[in-house]
TORTOR-364848 format. One record per residue: x, y, z of N, C-alpha, C in turn; residue in three letters. Coordinates in steps of 0.1 Angstrom, whole numbers. Each point is the difference from the previous one (the first is absolute). Layout:
// TORTOR-364848
nxx:nyy:nzz:caxx:cayy:cazz:cxx:cyy:czz:rest
X:Y:Z:X:Y:Z:X:Y:Z:ALA
...
This chain:
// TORTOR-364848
nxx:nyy:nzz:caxx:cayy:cazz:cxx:cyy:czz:rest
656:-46:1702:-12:-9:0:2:-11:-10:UNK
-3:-8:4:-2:-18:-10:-6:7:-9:UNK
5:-7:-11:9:-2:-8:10:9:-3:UNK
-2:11:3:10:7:-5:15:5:6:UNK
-1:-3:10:16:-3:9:2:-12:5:UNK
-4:-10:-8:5:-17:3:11:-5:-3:UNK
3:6:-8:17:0:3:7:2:11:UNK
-1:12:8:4:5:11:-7:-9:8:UNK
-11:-4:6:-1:-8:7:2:-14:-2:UNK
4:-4:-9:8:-12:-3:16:-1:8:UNK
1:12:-2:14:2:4:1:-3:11:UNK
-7:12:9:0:-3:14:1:-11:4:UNK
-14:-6:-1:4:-14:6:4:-10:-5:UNK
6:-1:-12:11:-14:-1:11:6:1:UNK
5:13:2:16:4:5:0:-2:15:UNK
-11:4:8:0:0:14:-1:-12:5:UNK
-6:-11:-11:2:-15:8:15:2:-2:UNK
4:-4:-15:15:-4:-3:12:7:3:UNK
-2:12:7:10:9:-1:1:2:14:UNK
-11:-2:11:-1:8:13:-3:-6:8:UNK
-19:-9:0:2:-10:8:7:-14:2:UNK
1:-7:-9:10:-14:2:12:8:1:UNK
5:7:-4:17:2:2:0:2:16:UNK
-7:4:5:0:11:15:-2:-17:9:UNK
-10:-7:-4:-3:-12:11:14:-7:-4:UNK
4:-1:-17:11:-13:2:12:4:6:UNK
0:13:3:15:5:4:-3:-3:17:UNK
-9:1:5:-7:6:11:-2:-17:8:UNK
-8:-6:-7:-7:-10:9:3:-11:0:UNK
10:-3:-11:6:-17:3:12:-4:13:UNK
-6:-14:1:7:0:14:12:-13:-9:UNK
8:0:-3:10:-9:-3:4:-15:9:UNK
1:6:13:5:-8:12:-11:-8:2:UNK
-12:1:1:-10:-9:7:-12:-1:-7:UNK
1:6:-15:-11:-1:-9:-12:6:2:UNK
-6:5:-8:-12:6:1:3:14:-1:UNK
-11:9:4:6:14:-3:-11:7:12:UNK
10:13:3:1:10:11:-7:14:-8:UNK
-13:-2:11:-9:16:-11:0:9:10:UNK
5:-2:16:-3:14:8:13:4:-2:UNK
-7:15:-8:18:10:-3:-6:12:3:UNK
13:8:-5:-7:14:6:-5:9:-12:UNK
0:13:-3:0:3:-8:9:1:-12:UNK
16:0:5:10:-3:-12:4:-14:-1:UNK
-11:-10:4:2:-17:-1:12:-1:13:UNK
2:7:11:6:-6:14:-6:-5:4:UNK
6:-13:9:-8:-13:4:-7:5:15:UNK
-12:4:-2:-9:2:18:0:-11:8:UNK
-3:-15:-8:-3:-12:7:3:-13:-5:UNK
5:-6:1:3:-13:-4:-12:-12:1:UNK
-11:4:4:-7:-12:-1:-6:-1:-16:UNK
-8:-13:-1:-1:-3:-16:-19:-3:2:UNK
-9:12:-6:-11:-3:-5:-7:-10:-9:UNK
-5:-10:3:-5:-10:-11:-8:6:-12:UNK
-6:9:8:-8:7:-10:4:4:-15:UNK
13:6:7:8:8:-13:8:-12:-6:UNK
9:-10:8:9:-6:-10:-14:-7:-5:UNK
-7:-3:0:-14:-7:-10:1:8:-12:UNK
-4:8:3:-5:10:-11:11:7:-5:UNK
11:-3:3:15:9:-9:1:-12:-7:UNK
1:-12:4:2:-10:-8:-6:-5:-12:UNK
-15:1:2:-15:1:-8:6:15:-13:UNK
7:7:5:-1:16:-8:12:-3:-8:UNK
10:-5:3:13:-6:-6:-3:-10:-12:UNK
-4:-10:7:-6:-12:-11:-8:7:-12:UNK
-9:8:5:-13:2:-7:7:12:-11:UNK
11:5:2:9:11:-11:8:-8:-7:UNK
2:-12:2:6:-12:-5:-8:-2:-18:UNK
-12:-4:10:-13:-9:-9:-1:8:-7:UNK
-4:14:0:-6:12:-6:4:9:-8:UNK
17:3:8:8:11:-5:6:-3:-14:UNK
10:-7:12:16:-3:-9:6:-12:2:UNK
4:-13:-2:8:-10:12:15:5:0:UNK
-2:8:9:15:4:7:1:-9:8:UNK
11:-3:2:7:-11:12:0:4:10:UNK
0:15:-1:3:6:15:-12:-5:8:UNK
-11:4:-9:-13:-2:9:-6:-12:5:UNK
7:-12:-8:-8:-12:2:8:-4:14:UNK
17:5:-4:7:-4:10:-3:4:15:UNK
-6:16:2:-8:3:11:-10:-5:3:UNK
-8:-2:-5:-10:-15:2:4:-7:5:UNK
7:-10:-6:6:-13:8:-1:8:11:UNK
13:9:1:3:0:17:-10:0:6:UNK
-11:11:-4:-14:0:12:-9:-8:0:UNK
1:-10:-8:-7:-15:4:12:-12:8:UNK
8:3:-1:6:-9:5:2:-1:16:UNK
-1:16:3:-5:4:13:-9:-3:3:UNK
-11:7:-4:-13:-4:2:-3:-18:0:UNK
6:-12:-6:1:-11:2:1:0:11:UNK
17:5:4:10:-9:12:-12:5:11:UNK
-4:13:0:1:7:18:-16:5:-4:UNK
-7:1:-8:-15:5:3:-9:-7:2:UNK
0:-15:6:-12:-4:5:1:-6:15:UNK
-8:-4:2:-7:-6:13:1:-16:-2:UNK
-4:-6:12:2:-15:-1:-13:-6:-7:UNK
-12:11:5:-14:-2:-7:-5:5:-17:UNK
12:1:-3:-1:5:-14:-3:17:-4:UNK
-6:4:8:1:17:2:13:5:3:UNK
-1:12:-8:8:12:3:8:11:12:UNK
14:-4:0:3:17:12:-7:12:-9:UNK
-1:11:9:-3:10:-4:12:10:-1:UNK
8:-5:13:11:14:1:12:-16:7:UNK
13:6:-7:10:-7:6:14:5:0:UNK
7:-6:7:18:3:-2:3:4:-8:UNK
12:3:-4:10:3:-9:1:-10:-2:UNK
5:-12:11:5:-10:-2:-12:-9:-3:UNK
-15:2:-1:-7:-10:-5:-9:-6:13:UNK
1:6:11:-2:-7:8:-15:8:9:UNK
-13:-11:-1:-11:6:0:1:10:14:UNK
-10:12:-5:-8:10:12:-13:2:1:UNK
-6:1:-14:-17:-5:5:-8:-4:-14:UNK
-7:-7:5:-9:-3:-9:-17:6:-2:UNK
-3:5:-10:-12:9:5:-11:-13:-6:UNK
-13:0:7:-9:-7:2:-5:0:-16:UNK
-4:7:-7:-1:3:-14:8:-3:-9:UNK
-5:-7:-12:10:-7:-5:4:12:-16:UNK
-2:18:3:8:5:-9:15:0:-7:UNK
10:-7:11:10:-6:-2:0:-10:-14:UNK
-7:-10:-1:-4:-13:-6:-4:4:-14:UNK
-9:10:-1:-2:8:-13:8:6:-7:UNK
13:3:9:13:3:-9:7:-6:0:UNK
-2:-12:8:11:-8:-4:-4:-9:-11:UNK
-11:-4:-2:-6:-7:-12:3:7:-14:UNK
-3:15:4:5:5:-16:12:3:-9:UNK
7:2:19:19:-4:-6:1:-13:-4:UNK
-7:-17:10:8:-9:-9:-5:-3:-8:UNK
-11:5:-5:-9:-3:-14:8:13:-14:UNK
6:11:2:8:5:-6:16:-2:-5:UNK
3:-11:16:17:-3:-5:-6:-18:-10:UNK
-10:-2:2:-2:-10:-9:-4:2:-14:UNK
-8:11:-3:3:2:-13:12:5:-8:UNK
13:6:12:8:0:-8:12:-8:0:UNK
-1:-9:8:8:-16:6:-5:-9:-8:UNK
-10:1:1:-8:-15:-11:0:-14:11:UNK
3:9:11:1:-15:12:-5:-2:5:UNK
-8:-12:-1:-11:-2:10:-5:-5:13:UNK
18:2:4:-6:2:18:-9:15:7:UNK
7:7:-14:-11:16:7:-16:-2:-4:UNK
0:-5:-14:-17:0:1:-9:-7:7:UNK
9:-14:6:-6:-8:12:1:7:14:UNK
10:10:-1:-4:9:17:-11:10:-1:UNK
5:12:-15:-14:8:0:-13:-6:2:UNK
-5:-14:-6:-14:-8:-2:-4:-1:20:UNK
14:-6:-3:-1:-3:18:-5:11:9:UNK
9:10:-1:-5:15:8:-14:7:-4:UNK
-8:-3:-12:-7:5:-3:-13:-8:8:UNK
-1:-13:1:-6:-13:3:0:7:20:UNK
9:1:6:-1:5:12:-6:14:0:UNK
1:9:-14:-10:9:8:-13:0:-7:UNK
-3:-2:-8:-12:-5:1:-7:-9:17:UNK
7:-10:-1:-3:-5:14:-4:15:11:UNK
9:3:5:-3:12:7:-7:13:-4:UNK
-1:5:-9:-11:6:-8:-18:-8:5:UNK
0:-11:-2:-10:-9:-2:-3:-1:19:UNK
12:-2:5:-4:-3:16:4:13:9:UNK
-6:9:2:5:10:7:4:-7:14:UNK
-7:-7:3:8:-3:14:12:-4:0:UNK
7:-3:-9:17:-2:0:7:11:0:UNK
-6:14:-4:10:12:3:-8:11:6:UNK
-8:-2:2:-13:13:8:2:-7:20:UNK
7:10:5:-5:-1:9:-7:-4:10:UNK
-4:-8:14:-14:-1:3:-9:6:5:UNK
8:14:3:-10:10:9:-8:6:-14:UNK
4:-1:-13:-9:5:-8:-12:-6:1:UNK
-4:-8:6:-16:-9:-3:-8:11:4:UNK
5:7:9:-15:14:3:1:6:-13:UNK
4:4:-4:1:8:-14:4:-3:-11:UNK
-3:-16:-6:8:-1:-11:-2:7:-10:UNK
13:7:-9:-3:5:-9:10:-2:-12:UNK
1:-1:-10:12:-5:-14:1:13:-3:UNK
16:-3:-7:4:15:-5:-4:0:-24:UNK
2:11:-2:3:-1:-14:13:-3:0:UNK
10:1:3:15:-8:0:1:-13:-4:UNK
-9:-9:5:-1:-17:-6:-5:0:-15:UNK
-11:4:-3:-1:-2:-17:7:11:-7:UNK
3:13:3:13:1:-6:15:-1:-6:UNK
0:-7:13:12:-8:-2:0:-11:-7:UNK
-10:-10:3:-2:-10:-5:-1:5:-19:UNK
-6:7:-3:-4:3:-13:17:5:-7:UNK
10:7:0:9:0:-3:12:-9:1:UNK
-3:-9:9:8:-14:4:-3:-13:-8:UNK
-15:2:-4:-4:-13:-8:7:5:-15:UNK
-3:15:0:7:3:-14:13:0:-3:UNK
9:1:9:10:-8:-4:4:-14:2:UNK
-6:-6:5:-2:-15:4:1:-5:-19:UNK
-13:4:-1:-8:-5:-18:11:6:-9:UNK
10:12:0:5:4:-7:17:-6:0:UNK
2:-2:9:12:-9:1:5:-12:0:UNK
-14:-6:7:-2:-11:-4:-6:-7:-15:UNK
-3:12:-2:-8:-5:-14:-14:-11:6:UNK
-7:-1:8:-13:-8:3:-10:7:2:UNK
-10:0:-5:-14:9:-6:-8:-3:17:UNK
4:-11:9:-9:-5:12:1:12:7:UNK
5:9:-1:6:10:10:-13:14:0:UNK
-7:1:-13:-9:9:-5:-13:-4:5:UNK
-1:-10:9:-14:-3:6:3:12:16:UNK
13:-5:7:-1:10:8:0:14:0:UNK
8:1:-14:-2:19:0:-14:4:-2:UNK
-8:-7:-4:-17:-3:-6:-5:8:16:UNK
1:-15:6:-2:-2:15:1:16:6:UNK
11:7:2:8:6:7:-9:13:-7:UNK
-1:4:-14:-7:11:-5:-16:-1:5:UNK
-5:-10:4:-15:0:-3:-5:4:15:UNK
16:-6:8:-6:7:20:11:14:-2:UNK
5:5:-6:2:12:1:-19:11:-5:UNK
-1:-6:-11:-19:5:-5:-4:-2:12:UNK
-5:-12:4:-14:0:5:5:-2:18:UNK
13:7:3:0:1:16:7:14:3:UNK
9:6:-10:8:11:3:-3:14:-4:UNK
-8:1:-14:-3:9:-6:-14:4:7:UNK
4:11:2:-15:10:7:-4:10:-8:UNK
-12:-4:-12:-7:15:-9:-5:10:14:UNK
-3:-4:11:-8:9:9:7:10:7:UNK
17:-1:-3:12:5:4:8:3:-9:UNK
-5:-4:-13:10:6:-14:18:-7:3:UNK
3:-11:11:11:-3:7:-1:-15:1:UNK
14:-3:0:4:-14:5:3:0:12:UNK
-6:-11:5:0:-1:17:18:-7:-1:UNK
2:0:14:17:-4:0:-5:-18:11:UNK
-9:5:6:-7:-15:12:-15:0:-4:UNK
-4:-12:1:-15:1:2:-5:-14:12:UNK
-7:-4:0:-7:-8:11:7:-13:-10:UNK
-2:-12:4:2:-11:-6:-8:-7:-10:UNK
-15:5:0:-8:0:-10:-1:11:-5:UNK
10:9:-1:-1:12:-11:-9:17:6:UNK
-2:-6:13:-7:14:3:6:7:2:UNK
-4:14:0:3:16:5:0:-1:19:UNK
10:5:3:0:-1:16:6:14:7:UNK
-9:7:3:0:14:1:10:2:12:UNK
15:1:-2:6:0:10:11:8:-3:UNK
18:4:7:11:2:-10:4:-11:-9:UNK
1:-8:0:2:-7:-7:-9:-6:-10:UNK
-11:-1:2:-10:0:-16:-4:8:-7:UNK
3:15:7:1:11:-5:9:5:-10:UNK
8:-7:0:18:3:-4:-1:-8:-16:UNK
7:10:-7:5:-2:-11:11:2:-4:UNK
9:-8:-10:13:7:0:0:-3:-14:UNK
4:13:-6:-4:2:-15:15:-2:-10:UNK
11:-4:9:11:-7:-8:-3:-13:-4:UNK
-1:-10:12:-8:-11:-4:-12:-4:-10:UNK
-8:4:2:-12:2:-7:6:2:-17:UNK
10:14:-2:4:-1:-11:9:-8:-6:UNK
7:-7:7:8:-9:-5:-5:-13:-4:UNK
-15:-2:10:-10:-9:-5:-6:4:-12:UNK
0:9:-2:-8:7:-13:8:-5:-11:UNK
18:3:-1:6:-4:-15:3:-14:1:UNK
-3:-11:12:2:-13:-4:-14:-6:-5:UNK
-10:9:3:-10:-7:-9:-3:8:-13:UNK
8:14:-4:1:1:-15:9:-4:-5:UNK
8:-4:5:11:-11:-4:-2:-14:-4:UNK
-9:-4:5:-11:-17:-4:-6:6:-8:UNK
-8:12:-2:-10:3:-16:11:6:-10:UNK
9:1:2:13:-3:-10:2:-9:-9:UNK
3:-9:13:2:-14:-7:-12:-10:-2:UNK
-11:5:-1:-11:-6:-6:-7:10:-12:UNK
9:3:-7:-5:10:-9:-8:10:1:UNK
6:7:12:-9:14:2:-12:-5:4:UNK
-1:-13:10:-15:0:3:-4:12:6:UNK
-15:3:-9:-8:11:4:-1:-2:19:UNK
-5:-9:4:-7:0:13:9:0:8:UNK
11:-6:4:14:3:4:5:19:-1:UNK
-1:3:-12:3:14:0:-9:10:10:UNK
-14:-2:-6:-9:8:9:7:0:18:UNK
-2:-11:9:7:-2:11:14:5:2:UNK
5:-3:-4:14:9:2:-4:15:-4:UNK
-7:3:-8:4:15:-3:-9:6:11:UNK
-13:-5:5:-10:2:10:13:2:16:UNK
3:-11:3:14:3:10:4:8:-3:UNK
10:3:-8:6:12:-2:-6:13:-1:UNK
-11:3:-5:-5:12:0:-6:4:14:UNK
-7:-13:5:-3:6:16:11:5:13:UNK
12:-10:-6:11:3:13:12:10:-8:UNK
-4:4:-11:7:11:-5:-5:16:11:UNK
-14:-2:-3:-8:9:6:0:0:18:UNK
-2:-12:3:7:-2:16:13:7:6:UNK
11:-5:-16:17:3:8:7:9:-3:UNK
-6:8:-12:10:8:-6:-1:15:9:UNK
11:0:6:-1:15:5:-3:7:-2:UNK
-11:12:-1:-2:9:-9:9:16:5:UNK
6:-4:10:5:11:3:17:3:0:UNK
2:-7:2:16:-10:-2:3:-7:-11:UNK
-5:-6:-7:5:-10:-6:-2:-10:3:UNK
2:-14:-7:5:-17:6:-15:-4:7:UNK
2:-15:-1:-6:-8:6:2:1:15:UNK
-14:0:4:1:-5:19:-2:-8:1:UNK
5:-6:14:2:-15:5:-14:-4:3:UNK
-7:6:10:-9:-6:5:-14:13:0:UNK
-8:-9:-6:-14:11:4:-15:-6:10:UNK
-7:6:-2:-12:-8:6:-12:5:-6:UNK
-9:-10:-2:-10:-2:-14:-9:12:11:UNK
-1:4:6:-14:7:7:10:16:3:UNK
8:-1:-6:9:14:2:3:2:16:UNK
1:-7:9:-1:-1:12:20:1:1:UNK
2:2:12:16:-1:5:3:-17:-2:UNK
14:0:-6:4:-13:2:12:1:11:UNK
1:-12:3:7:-1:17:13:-1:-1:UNK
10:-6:-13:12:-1:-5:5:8:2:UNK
8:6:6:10:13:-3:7:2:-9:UNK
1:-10:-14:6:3:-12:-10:1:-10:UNK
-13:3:7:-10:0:-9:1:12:-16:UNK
8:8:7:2:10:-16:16:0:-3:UNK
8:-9:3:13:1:-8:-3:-3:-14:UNK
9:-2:-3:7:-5:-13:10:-7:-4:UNK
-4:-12:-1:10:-13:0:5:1:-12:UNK
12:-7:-7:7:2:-14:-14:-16:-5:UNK
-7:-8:4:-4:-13:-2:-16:4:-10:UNK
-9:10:8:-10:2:-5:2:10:-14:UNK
10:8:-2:4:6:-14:2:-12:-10:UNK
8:-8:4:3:-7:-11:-10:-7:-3:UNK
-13:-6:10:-7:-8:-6:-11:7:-13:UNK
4:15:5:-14:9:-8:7:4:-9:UNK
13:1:0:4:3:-15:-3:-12:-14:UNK
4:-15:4:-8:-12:-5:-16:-2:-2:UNK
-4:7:8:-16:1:-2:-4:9:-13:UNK
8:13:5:-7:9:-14:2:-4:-12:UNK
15:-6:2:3:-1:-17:-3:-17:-2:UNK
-8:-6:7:-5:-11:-6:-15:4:-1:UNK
-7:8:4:-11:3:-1:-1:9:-14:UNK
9:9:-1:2:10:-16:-2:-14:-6:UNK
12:-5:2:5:-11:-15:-10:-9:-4:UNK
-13:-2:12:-7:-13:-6:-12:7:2:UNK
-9:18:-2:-9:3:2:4:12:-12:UNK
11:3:-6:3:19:-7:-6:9:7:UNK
-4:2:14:-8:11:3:8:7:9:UNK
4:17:-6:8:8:2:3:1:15:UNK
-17:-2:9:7:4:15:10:-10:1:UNK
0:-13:1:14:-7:6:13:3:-10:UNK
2:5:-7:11:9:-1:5:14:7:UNK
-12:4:-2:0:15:10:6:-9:15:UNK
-7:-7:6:3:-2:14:16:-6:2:UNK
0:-9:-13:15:-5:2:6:14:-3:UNK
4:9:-6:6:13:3:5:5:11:UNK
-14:1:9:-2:0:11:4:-4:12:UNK
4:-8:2:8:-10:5:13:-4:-3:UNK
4:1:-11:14:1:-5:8:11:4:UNK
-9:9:-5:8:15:6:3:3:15:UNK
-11:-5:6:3:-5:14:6:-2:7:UNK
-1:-12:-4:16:-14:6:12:2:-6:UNK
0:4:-13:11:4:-3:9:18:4:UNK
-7:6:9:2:11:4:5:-2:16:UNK
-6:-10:6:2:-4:12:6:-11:4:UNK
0:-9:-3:4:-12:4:23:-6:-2:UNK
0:2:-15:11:-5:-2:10:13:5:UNK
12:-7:2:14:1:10:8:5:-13:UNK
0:10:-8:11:5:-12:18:-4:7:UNK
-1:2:7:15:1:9:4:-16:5:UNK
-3:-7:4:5:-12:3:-11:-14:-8:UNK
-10:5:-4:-9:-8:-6:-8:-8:4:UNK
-9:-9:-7:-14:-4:3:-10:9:11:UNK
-8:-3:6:-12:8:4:-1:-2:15:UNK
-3:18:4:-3:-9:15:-16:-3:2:UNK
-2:-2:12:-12:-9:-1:-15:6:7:UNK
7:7:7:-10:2:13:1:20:-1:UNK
-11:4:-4:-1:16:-4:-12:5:9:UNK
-5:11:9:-10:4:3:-6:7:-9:UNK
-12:2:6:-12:6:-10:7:12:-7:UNK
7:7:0:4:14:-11:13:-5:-4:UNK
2:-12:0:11:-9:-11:13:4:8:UNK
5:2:10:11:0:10:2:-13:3:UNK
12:1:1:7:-13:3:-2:-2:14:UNK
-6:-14:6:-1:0:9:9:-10:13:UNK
4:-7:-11:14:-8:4:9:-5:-12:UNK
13:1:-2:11:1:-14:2:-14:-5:UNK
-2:-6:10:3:-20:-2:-9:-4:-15:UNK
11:-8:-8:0:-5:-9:-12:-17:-1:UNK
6:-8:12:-6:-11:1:-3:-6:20:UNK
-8:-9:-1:-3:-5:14:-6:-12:-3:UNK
-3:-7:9:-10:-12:1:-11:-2:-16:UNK
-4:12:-1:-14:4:-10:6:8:-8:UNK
5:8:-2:6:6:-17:14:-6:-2:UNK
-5:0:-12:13:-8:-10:2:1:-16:UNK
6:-4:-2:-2:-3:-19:-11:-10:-5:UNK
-13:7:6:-13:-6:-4:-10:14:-13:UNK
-3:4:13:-7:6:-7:2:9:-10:UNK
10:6:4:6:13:-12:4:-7:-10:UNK
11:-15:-1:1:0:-11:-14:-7:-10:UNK
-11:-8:8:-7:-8:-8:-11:13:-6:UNK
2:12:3:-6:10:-5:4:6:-10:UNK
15:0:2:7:6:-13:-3:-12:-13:UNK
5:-12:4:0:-11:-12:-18:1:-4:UNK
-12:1:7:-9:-3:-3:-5:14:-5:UNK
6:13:4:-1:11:-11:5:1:-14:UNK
12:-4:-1:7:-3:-11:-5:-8:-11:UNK
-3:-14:7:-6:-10:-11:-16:10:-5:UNK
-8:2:5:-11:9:0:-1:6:-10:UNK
12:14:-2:7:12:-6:-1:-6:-11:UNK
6:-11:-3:6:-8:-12:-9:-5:-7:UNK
-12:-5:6:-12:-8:-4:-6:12:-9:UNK
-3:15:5:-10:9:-1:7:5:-9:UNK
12:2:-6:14:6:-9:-6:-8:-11:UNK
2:-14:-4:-2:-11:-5:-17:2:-6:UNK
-4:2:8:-17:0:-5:-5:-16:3:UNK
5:-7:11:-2:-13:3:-11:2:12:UNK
């Protein structure tokens, strides 16, 4: 229990970023020949696929840079940077200034998804290789990328559909995202303009997402914020929700433990703790529904490697900025977990995709959507945490 095996849990996760995850992707996912890097592997890093996710080279790139700024300045890592911006330059956009979503080996577009989640990582990779470049063609692209989604944020008709008009409805995914993107925007950039939208983004998470009458965060609501009694307004997904939870105790962090910021995050977190946490199994579930009703997903009770990691960041930023014993108890909880299930001792890093009694439910290392995102920004943002709460900071 915190404090008193923080050592040990220090260990874990700054050996398992430095020792297990980056070693396994750098061995694993650089493409030499045509730049950028290759994340569908199998379980002992054999290549499944040669195509190249935007998603991930974004956010490997963004995770590289950002261990640059933070860690150490190893060369190795700035030098992987480069490469995955320089890909992402040559071959990840469109003639309209938007993003591929999925493309070649060789760079060469396959689709572009209507939503501009792409754009959000790519803003925080070139806003990352610029704080550690000092060059300011990236802070003029991140400003750039960020300026387009806003735009689309702002105009749903540029990435919603038309048959939605019978049912429009917004997801929590837009100020989510938006709220952790402005925060590195402000932080890499160094420009304070960036903290009106995380403002923005926290205040329609309150007053459209958060349901006291459901103890839950809605995952959709109507476009003016209503409840829409359906599968889909019904639906909650309590990884999300929690990862919304430690980017807004992550802002009352960095505003000196604001009180009011804390309450809301820890309010998220306690309700979708109570929503996701298996009580019979273990781990976080994927998907629930606020009226206890059947949800329609058929991965509605796995166990993704994505929703652990965000709840391990929750508890121990909710201990560190509240001392109150349950979010240590829960981080326990969850550590013992994930760390019982998830990681690959034999060829290394984690697999991804577990059923509900923590069985492996397919061995693959990376695809389109997992990558060297989440596990390691868990490990580094458990570690710095560890350190802070060691420290008495």
């Amino acid at each position: 229990m915190i404090p008193d095996n923080i050592e040990e849990y220090i260990r874990i996760y700054r050996d398992g970023l430095l020792n297990d995850t980056l070693p396994f992707w750098t061995k694993h996912s650089i493409d030499s020949e045509h730049g950028g890097f290759m994340f569908c592997v199998d379980r002992d890093g054999s290549r499944l696929d040669t195509d190249k996710g935007m998603w991930q080279t974004c956010r490997f790139t963004w995770m590289l840079a950002t261990l640059y700024n933070t860690v150490e300045k190893r060369k190795e890592w700035l030098d992987l940077a480069q490469h995955g911006i320089d890909f992402i330059s040559k071959h990840g956009f469109d003639i309209d200034g938007r993003m591929f979503f999925h493309l070649t080996r060789e760079g060469k577009p396959i689709r572009k998804r209507r939503y501009v989640h792409t754009e959000t990582f790519g803003a925080i990779a070139f806003a990352a290789v610029y704080k550690a470049t000092g060059e300011k063609k990236y802070a003029d692209k991140a400003r750039e990328l960020f300026d387009l989604i806003i735009q689309n944020f702002n105009d749903p008709s540029l990435s919603v559909p038309k048959f939605t008009d019978t049912r429009p409805m917004k997801g929590l995914t837009n100020p989510m995202i938006l709220t952790v993107t402005a925060q590195e925007m402000r932080n890499n950039l160094d420009d304070p303009q960036y903290t009106k939208f995380i403002d923005d983004a926290i205040s329609e998470v309150r007053s459209d997402f958060m349901r006291p009458e459901f103890k839950a965060v809605l995952e959709s609501v109507g476009v003016d914020g209503q409840f829409q009694d359906h599968f889909d307004g019904r639906m909650t997904c309590p990884g999300h929700s929690i990862e919304s939870a430690w980017f807004i105790l992550n802002e009352a962090k960095q505003r000196d433990n604001d009180a009011e910021l804390i309450e809301t995050g820890t309010t998220i977190l306690d309700w979708m703790w109570e929503a996701g946490w298996d009580k019979e199994y273990g781990g976080i579930l994927y998907f629930r529904d606020v009226k206890g009703l059947p949800v329609q997903e058929y991965w509605q009770d796995m166990k993704f490697w994505w929703p652990q990691n965000e709840t391990i960041i929750a508890t121990l930023l909710a201990y560190q900025l509240t001392g109150n014993q349950k979010y240590a108890e829960w981080h326990q909880m969850i550590h013992d977990w994930v760390y019982k299930h998830f990681p690959d001792p034999e060829y290394g890093e984690w697999y991804g995709y577990l059923h509900r009694d923590g069985r492996i439910s397919v061995p693959l290392k990376g695809n389109l959507w997992k990558g060297p995102f989440h596990i390691p920004r868990m490990q580094l943002y458990a570690w710095k945490i560890l350190e802070e709460i060691k420290a008495g900071i």
